[in-house]
VOTIRO-640474 format. One line per field, with one value per residue (C-alpha): residue in three letters; x, y, z; residue number from 0. Coordinates in Angstrom, 3 decimals. Example, Ala and Ser with C-alpha at 12.3 -4.5 7.8 and 13.67 -1.06 7.14 Angstrom:
BEGIN
code = ala ser
xx = 12.300 13.670
yy = -4.500 -1.060
zz = 7.800 7.140
pos = 0 1
//
This chain:
BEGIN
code = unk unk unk unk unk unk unk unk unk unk unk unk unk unk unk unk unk unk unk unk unk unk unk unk unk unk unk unk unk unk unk unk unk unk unk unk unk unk unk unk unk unk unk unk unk unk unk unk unk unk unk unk unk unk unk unk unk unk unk unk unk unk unk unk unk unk unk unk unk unk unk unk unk unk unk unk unk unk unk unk unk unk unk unk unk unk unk unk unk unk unk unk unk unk unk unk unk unk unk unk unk unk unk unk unk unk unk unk unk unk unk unk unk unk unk unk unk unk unk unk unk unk unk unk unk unk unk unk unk unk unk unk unk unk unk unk unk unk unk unk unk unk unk unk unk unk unk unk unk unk unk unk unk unk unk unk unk unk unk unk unk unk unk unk unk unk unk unk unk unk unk unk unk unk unk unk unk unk unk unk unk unk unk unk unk unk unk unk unk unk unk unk unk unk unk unk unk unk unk unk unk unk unk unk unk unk unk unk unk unk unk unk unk unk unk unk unk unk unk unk unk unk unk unk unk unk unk unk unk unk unk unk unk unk unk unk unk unk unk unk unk unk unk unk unk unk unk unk unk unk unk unk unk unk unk unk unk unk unk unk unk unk unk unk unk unk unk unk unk unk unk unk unk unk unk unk unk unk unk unk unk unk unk unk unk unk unk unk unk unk unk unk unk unk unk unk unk unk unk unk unk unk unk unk unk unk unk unk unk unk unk unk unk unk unk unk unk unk unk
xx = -24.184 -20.839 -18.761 -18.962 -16.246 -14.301 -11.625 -9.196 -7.170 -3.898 -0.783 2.035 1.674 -1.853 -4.181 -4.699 -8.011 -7.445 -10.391 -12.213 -10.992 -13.926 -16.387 -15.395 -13.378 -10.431 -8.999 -6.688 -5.574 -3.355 -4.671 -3.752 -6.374 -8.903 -11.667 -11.551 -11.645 -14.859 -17.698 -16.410 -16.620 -19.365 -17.041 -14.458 -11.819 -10.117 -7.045 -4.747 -6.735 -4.379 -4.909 -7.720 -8.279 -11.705 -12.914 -11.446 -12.574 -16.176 -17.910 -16.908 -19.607 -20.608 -22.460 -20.706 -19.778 -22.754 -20.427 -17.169 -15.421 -12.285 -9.650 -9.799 -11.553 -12.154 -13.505 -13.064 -10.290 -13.177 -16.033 -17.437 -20.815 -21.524 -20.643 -22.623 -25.506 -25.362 -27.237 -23.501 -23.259 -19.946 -18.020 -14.970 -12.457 -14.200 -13.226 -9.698 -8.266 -9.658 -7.780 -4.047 -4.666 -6.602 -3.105 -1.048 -2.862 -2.574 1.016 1.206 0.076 2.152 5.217 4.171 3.341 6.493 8.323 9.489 11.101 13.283 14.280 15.727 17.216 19.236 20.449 21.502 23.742 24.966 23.201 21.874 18.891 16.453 13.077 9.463 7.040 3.224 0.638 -1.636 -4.207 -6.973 -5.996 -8.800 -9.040 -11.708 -11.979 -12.880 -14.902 -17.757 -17.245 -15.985 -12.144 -12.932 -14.680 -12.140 -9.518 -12.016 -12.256 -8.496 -7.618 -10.812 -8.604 -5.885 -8.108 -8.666 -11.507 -12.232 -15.248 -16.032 -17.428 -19.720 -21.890 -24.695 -25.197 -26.579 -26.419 -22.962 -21.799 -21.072 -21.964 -19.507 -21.795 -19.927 -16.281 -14.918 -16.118 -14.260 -11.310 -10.585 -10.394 -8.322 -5.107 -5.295 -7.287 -7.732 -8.864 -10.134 -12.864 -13.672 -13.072 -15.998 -16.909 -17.946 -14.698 -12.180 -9.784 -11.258 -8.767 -7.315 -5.736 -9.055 -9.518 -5.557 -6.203 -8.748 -6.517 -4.495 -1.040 -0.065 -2.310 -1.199 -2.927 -3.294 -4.509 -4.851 -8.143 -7.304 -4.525 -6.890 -8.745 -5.738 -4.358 -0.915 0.605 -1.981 -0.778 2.867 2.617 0.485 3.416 6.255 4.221 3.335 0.392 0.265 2.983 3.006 1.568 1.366 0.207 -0.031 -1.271 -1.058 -2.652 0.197 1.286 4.031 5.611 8.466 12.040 11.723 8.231 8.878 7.023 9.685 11.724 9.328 9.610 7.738 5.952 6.124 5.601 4.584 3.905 0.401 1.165 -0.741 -3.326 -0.809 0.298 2.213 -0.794 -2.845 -3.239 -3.806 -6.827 -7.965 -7.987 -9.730 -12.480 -12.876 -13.411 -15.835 -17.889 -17.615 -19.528 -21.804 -22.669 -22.555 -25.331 -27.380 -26.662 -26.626 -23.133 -21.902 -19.946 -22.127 -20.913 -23.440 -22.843 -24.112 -22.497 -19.358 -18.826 -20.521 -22.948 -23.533 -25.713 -28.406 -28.849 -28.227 -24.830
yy = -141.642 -140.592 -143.049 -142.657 -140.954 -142.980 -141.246 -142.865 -141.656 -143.374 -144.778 -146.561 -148.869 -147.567 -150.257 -152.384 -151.046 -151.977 -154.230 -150.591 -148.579 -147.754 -148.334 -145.573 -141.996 -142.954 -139.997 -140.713 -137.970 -137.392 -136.309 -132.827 -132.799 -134.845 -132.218 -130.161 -133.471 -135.273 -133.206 -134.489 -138.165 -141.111 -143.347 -142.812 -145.997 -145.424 -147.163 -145.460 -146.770 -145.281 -141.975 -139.603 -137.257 -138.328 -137.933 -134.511 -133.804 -135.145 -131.782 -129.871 -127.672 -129.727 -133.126 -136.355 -140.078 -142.079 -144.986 -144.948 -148.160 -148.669 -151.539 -151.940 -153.817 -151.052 -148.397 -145.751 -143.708 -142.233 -142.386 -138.668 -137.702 -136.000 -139.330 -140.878 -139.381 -139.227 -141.614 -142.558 -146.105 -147.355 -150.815 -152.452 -155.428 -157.985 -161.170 -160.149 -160.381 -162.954 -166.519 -164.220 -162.910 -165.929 -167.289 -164.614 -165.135 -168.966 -168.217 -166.255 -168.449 -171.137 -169.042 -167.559 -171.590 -172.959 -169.552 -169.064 -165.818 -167.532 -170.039 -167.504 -164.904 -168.099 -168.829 -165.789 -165.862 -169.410 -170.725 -174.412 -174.271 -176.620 -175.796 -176.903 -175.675 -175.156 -177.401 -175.295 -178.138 -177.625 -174.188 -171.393 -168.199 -165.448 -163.639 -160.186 -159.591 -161.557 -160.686 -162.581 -162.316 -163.015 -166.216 -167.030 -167.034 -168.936 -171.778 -172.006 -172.046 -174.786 -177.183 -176.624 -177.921 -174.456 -173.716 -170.758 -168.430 -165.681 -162.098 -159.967 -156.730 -158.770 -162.844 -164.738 -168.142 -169.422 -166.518 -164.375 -160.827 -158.232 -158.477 -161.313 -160.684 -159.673 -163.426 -164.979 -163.134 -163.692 -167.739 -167.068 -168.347 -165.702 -163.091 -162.085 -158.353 -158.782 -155.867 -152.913 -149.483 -147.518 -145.004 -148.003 -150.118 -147.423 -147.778 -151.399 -152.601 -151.117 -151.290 -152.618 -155.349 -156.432 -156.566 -159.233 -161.844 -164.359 -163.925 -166.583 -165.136 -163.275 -160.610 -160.146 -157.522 -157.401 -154.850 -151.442 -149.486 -147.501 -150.132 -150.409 -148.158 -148.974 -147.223 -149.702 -152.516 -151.394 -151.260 -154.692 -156.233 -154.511 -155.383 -158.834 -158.809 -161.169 -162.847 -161.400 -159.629 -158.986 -156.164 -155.601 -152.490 -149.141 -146.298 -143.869 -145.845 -145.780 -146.723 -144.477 -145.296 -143.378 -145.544 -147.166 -150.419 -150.987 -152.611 -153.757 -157.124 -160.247 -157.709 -158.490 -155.695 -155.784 -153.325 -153.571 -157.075 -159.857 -159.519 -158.622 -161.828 -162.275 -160.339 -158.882 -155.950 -157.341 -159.532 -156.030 -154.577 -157.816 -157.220 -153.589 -154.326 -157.048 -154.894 -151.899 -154.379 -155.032 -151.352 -150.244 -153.083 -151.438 -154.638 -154.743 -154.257 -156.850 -155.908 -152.672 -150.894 -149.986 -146.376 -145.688 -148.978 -148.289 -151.988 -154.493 -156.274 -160.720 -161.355 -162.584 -158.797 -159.802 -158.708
zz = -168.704 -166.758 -164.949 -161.579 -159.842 -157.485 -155.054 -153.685 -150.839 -151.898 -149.480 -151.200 -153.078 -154.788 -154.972 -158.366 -160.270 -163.585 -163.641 -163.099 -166.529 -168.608 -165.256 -162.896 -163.358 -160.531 -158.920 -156.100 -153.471 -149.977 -146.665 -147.655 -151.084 -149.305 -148.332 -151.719 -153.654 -150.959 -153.177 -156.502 -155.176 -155.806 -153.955 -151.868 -151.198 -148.001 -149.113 -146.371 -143.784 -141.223 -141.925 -139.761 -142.831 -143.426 -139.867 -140.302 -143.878 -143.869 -142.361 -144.997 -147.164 -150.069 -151.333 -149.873 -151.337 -151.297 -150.392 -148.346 -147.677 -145.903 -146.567 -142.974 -140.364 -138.158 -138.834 -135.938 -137.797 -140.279 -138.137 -136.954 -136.047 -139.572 -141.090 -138.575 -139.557 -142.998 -145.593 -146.879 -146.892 -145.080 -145.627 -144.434 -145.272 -143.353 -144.351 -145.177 -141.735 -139.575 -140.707 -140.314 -137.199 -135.449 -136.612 -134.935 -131.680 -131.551 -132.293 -129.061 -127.383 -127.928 -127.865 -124.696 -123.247 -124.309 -123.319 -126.547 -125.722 -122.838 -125.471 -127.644 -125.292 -123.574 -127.088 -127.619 -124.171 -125.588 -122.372 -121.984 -119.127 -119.232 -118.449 -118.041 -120.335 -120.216 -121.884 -123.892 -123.912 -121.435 -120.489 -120.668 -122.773 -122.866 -126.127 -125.894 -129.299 -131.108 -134.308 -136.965 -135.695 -132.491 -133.563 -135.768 -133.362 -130.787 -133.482 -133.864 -130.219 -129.096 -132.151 -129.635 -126.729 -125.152 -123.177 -124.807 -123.377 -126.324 -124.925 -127.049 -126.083 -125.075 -124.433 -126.883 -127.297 -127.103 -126.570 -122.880 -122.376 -121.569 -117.950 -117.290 -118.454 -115.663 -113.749 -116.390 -116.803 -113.084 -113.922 -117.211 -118.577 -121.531 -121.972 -125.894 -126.951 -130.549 -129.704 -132.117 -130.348 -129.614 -126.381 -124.799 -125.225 -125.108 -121.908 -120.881 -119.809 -117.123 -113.573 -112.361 -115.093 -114.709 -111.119 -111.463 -113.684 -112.657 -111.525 -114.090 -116.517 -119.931 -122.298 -125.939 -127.756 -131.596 -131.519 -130.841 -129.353 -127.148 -125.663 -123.302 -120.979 -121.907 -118.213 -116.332 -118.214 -117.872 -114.130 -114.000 -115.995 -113.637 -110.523 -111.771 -111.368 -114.238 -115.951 -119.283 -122.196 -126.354 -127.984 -131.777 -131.659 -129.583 -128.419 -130.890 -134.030 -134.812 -131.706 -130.616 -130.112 -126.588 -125.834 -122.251 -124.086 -125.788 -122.233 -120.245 -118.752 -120.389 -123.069 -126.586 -129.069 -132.930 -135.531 -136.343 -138.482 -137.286 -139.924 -142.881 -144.481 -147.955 -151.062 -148.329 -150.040 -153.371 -151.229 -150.141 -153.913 -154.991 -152.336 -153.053 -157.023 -156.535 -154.002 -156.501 -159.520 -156.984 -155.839 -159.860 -160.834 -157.703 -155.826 -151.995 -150.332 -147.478 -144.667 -144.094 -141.206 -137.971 -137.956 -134.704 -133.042 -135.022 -136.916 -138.583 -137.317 -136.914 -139.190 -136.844 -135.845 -132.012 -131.927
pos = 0 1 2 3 4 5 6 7 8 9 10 11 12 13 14 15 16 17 18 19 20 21 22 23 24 25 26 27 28 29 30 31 32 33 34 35 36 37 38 39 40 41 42 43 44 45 46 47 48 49 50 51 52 53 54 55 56 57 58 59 60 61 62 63 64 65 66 67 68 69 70 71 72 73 74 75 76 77 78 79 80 81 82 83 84 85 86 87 88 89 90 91 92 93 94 95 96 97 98 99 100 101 102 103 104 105 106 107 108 109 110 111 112 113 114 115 116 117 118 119 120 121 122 123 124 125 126 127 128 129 130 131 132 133 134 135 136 137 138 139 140 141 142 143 144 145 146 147 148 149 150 151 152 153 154 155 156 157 158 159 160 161 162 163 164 165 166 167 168 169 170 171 172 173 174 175 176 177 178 179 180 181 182 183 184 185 186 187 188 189 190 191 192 193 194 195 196 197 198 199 200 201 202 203 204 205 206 207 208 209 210 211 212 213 214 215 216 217 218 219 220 221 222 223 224 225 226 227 228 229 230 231 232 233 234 235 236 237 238 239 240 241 242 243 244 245 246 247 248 249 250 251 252 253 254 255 256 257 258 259 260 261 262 263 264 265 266 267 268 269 270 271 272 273 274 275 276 277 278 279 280 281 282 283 284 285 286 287 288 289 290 291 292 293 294 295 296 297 298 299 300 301 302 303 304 305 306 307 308 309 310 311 312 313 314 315 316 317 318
//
């Protein structure tokens, strides 16, 4: 019998598959090779998981993968309705992500409480001002996203002493539906977008939403670029209508040197990092090998992707 053939489209540096040889026929490929290459493929490892090629590629003539997974946790750059509607299986990194990024956000936090920025802008003018800070303790937080970095970063900010309210698509037990979000955001101290992006999240938070927060308020958003509307949130931040903001991600990635985000007041920009921490994508080739034993001994996958709700879902099916 043939060993499957696995493609991989590849982004520097190539993932490790040594643990593979003998077990599957790699061939690895750019954007540019990716729709002559899909019909050859068993399994396709979406290991540039930046890249839009396979949302572009999939409706091609000819058979498809009968697995695609993506060293991602989102999955809306290879999504299309072919795909969609296909009986391709589709996985993601889940369980890669969630501890670095809670991280990232509590980090925020803090640094936002204790006006970190202030701190280090004075030092840089060689100024001494003393200030008062803010106690993070027994502040409240609404965390847009129920899935498993959402909850992660609800766990690490409640071992702060947060009140933290966590938002899903629809209530269920401890957790608020999106119904509700808007009551809660109004009584917020931070308001965390963790969300994945789908029709029904894209542009959620707009001029309305930022008109409902606090004045005192800040938002975070390590989801999606495109779940803000960045000129809404500029304007909020220039009009004050709340007192400050993060984003990690962005609606065009990379961020331009000409991008107006770049200078407004009391935002802090990133580059897409606060899930990357020090092996992360050895972790990811790890996962991917492991999953692939799995899927050769005709073993179920985890971290199967909803293809119609566009992620995966809690396991108690509610979500």
């Amino acid at each position: 019998m043939s060993e499957p053939t696995l493609l991989v489209l590849d982004t520097d540096p190539s993932p490790r598959l040594g643990r593979l040889t003998g077990r599957a026929s790699v061939r690895y490929t750019d954007e540019a090779g990716l729709a002559a290459q899909l019909p050859l493929a068993d399994v396709l490892l979406v290991w540039d998981f930046t890249s839009d090629a396979v949302r572009a590629a999939w409706p091609g003539d000819g058979p498809r993968p009968a697995w695609v997974h993506t060293a991602s946790a989102g999955v809306d750059r290879l999504l299309c309705p072919e795909l969609a509607a296909s009986d391709t299986v589709v996985t993601n990194a889940r369980g890669i992500f969630e501890r670095p990024i809670a991280e990232y956000v509590t980090g925020l936090v803090l640094a936002f409480a204790k006006d970190l920025p202030g701190t280090l802008e004075l030092q840089h003018r060689r100024l001494w001002r003393h200030r008062e800070s803010a106690q993070v303790a027994g502040s409240r937080a609404v965390v847009v996203g129920a899935g498993p970095i959402g909850r992660e970063i609800t766990r690490l900010l409640i071992a702060l002493g947060v009140q933290v309210a966590l938002v899903g698509r629809r209530a269920r037990r401890t957790i608020h539906g999106v119904a509700e979000l808007d009551r809660l955001a109004s009584m917020a101290d931070w308001v965390i977008c963790a969300a994945p992006l789908t029709e029904s999240t894209r542009g959620m938070f707009d001029a309305r939403f930022f008109g409902l927060m606090q004045p005192s308020a800040r938002f975070i958003n390590v989801g999606r670029g495109p779940l803000v509307v960045e000129d809404d949130l500029v304007a909020a931040l220039r009009k004050r209508w709340i007192a400050g903001a993060a984003l990690d991600v962005f609606e065009q990635e990379p961020l331009g040197p000409q991008s107006p985000l770049w200078g407004v007041p009391d935002l802090i920009v990133s580059p897409h990092m606060s899930g990357d921490t020090a092996g992360w994508r050895d972790r990811l080739g790890e996962q991917f090998v492991e999953m692939y034993e799995l899927w050769s001994a005709g073993e179920p996958l985890p971290n199967v992707v909803d293809k119609q709700r566009g992620y995966v879902p809690a396991r108690d099916r509610s979500e």
